[in-house]
C-alpha positions in Angstrom: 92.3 59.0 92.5 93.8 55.9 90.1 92.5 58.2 87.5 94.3 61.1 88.4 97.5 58.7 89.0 97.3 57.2 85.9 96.9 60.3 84.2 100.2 61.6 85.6 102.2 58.9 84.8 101.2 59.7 80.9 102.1 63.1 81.4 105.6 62.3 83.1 106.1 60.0 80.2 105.6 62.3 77.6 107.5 64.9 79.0 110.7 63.1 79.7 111.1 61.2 76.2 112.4 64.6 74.0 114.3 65.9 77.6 118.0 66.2 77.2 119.2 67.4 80.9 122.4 69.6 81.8 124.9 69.3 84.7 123.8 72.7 85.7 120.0 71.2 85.7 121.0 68.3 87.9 122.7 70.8 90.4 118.9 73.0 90.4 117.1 69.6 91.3 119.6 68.7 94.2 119.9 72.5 95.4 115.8 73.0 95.6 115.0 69.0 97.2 118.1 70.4 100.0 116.1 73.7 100.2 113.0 72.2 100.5 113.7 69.4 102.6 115.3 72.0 105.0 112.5 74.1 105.2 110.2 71.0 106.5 112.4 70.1 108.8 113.0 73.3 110.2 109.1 73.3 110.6 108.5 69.5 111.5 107.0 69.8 114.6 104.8 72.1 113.3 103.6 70.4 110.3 103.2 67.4 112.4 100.2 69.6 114.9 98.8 71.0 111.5 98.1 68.2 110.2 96.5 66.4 113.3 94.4 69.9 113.6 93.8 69.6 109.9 91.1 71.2 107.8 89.7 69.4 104.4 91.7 69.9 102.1 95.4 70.5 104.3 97.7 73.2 102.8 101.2 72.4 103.2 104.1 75.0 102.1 105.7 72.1 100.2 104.6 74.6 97.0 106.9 77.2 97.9 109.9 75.2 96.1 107.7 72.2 93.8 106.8 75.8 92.1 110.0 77.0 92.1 111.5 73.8 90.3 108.1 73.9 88.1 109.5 77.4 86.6 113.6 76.6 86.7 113.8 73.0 85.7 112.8 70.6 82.7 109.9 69.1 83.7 111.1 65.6 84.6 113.2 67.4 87.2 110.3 69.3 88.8 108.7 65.4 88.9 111.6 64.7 90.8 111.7 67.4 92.9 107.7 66.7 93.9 108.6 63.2 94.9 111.2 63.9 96.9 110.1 66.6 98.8 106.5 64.8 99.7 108.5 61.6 100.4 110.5 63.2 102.6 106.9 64.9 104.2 105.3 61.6 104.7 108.3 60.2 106.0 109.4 63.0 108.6 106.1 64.8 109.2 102.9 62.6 108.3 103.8 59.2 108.8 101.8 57.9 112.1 99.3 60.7 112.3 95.8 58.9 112.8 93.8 59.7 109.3 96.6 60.7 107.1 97.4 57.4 104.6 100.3 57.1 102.1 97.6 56.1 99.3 96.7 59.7 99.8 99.8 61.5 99.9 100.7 59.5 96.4 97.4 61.0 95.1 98.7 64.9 96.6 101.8 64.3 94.8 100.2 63.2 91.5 98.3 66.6 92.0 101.1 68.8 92.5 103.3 66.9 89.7 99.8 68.2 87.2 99.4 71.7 88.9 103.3 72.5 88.0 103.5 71.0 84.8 100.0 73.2 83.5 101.7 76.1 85.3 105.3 75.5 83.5 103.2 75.4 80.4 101.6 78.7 81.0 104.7 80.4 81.7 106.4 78.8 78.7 103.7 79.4 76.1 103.9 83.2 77.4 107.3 83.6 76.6 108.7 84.3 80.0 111.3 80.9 80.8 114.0 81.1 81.2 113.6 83.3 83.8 115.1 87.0 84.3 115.3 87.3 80.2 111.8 90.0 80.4 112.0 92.7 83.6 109.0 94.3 82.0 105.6 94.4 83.2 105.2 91.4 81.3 106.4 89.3 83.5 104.6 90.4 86.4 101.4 89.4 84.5 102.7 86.3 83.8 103.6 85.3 87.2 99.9 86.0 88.3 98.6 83.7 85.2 101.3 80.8 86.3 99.9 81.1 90.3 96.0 81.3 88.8 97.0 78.4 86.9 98.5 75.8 89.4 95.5 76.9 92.0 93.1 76.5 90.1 93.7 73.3 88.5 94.9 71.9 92.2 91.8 73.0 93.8 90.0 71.5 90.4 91.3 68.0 90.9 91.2 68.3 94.9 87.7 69.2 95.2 86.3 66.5 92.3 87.8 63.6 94.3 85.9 65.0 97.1 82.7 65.4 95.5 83.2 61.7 94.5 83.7 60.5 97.5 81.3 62.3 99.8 77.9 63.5 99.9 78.8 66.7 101.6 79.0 68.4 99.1 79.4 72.6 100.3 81.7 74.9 98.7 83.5 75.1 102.2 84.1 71.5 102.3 84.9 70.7 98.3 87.5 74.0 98.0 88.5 74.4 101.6 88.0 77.6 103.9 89.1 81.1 102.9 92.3 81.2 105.3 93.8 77.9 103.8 93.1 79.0 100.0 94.9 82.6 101.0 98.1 80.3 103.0 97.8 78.3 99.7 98.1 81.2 97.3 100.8 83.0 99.6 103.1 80.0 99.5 102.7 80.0 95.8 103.5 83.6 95.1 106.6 82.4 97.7 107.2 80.0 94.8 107.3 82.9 92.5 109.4 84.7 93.8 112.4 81.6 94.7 112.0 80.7 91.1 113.3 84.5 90.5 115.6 83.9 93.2 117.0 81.1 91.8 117.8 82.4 88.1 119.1 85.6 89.5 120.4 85.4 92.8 120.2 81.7 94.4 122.6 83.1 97.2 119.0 85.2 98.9 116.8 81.9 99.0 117.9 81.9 102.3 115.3 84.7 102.8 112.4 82.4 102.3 113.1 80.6 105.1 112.4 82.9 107.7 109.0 84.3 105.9 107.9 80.0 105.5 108.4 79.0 109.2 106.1 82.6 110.2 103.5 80.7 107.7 103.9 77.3 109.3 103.5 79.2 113.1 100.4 81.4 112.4 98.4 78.7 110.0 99.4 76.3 113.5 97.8 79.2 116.0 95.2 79.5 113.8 93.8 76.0 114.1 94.8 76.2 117.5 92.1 79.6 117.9 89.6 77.4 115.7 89.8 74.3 117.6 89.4 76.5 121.1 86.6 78.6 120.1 84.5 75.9 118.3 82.4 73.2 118.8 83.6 69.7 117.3 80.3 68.1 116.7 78.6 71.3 115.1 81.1 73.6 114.4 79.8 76.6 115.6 80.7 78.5 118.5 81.1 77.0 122.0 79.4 77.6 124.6 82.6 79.6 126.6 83.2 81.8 123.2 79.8 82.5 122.7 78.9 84.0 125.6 82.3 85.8 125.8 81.4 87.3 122.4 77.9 87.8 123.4 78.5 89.9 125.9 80.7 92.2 124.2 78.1 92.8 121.5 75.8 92.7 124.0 77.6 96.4 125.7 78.4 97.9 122.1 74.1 97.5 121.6 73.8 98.9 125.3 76.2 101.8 125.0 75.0 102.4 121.3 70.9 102.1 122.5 70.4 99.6 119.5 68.2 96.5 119.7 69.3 93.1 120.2 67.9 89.9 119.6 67.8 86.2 120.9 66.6 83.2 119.4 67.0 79.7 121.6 66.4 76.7 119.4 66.3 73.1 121.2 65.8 70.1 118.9 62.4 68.4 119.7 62.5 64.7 120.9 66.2 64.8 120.9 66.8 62.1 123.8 64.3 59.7 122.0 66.1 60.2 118.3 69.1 59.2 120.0 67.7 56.4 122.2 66.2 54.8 118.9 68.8 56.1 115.9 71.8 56.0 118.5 74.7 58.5 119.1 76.2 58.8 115.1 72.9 59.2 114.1 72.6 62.2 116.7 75.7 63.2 116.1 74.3 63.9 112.7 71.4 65.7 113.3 73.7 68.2 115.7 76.0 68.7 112.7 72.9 69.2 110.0 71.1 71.1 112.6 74.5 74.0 112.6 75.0 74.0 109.1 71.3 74.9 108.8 71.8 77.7 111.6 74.6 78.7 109.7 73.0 79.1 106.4 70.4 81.1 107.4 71.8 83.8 109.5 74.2 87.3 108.7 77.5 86.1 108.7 77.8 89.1 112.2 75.4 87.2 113.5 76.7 84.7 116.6 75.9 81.0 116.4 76.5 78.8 119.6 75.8 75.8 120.9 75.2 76.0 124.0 75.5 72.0 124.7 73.3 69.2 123.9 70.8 69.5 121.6 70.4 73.4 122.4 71.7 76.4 120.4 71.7 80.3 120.6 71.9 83.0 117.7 72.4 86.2 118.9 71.3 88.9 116.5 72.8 92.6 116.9 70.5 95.2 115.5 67.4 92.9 115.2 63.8 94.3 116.6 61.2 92.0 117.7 59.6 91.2 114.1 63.3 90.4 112.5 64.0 87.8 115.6 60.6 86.2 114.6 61.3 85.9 111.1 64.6 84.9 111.0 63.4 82.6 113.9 60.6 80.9 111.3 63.2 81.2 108.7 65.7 78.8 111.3 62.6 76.4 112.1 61.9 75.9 108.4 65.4 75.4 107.7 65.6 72.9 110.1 62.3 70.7 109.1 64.0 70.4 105.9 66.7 68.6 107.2 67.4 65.1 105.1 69.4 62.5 107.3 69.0 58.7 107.3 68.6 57.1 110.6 69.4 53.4 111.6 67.3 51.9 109.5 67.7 54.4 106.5 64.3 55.8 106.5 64.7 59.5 107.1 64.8 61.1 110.5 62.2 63.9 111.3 63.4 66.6 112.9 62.1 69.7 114.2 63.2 72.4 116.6 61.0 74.7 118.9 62.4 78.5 119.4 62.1 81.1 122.1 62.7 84.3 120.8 63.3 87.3 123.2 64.4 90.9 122.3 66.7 93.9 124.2 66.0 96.0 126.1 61.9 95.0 125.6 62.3 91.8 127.6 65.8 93.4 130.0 68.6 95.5 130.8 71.2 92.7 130.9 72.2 89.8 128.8 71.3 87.2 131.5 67.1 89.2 131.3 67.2 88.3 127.7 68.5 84.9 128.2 65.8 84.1 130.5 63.0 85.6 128.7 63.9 83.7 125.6 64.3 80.4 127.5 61.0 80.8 128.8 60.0 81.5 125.4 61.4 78.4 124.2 59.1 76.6 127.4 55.8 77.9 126.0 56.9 76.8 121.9 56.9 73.2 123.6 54.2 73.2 125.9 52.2 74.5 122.5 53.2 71.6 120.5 56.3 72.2 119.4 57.9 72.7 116.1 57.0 76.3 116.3 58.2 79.8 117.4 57.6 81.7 120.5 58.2 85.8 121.9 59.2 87.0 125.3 56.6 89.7 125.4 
């Protein structure tokens, strides 16, 4: 992160020594900060239960106008405009949320400052600034290449920092999920678009506002779904969602006269991993035991946790030898599990599954439920660490 910093501050450097600014540039800077400062305050609140609800890495719509100064203004200016605007963000909207530090939001800035300045570049070395000179096709092109451009090389910087600091090390958690890449890459064609706006007809920015605060409310709702439907320690689905989900695919598979499969996995030895480990190191184990559920499965496929140490996969379409096998598949998974315990030797851990199949084992959801629990009582009175059928 002092890296990245440091790195910044040479490029701000070398930009502003051969800058000569104009009144009408001045007038720009102050118009987009008053623009953009608006627009977070309009959507404080909001920003404020984002970011307590946040994912890894956040997305805030701060981009709309730091991309918009990025393609109107001399790049010192666009520096400016950064600072502000994220100043005015930690100092309205992030400022006393538990987890969010000021070290950190200098190190987003620094980020930003880089993504517009590679972006400016791109449009400039493409012959497209000052804006509004080129209404061909050309542009249009261009304005894809400059939004490429800043996302990539923020994502770039954002996702090394994590990989440095972190040994989880998914694609998921180094680039973010898909929703808050597509909010990020809306807000930035947004950026596009006021930059236009702003060489040809400043009076309609006041359009953007409207569109913005729409973004802020359904990103909000959407963490909001996220946080109702999942479960913290795992991430998969809770126990209420599941079985709400369940047994809607559970009638489609009925009305349909498909198969339907369930798999019940309970971690062996749980109680005693915890007893000797303790509850992080649990904790742990829950969260490696989901992501390995997650891998493994279709992504139609519904993963739950039921509570505990116990989780469900429900498997629409799947006959008796695809439950087994994807069952196996989930056990191996699981054994391969690599996570340190108290005393940083690794933890073993196994899982025993009951496997159960519709409409062999029932005529309801609750049948196969049963039959795959019971299931799951035969895999660990037979040892464990193995899978079991209903027959």
């Amino acid at each position: 992160m002092l890296l990245i910093e440091l790195f910044t501050v040479g490029v701000v450097a070398v930009e502003a020594v051969p800058t000569r600014l104009t009144a009408h540039d001045l007038l720009i800077c102050v118009v987009v900060i008053g623009l953009g400062a608006a627009a977070a305050e309009m959507a404080r609140q909001v920003e404020r239960r984002r970011r307590r609800f946040a994912d890894k890495p956040h997305v805030n719509f701060s981009s709309v106008w730091t991309l918009a100064a990025a393609l109107t203004l001399p790049g010192v200016l666009a520096v400016v405009v950064v600072a502000a605007l994220y100043l005015h963000l930690w100092l309205r909207s992030w400022r006393g949320i538990v987890g969010v530090y000021a070290h950190r939001t200098v190190f987003s800035a620094c980020n930003v400052i880089l993504s517009c300045q590679v972006a400016a570049w791109c449009a400039r070395s493409m012959n497209v600034l000052p804006l509004g000179h080129d209404r061909s096709a050309w542009t249009a092109l261009v304005a894809v290449v400059v939004v490429c451009a800043y996302f990539v090389v923020n994502s770039a910087v954002v996702g090394a920092v994590i990989a440095l600091s972190t040994s989880t090390r998914s694609p998921k958690r180094l680039i973010g999920r898909l929703n808050e890449n597509l909010l990020e890459l809306a807000t930035l064609c947004m950026g596009t678009l006021a930059a236009l706006l702003i060489a040809q007809l400043p009076w309609l920015l006041v359009l953007v506002f409207v569109p913005l605060y729409a973004l802020h409310c359904s990103a909000l709702v959407r963490q909001f779904e996220q946080a109702a439907i999942r479960d913290p320690k795992t991430g998969l689905l809770n126990m209420a969602s599941w079985r709400a989900l369940a047994d809607s695919e559970f009638a489609r598979a009925r009305q349909l006269g498909s198969s339907l499969g369930i798999a019940l996995i309970n971690v062996d030895h749980f109680g005693k991993l915890k007893a000797i480990h303790g509850p992080l190191i649990a904790d742990a184990v829950l969260r490696a035991v989901g992501n390995a559920l997650s891998s493994v499965v279709r992504s139609d496929d519904l993963c739950g946790c039921l509570g505990g140490d116990e989780f469900v996969v429900m498997l629409p379409g799947g006959d008796a030898e695809n439950v087994v096998v994807v069952a196996q598949r989930i056990r191996e998974r699981i054994a391969e599990i690599e996570v340190d315990g108290a005393d940083k030797s690794a933890v073993e851990i196994t899982a025993s599954i009951g496997a159960a199949v519709f409409p062999a084992v029932g005529h309801d959801l609750n049948d196969v439920m049963i039959a795959a629990d019971n299931a799951l009582f035969a895999a660990k009175d037979s040892g464990r660490n193995r899978v079991k059928e209903a027959l």
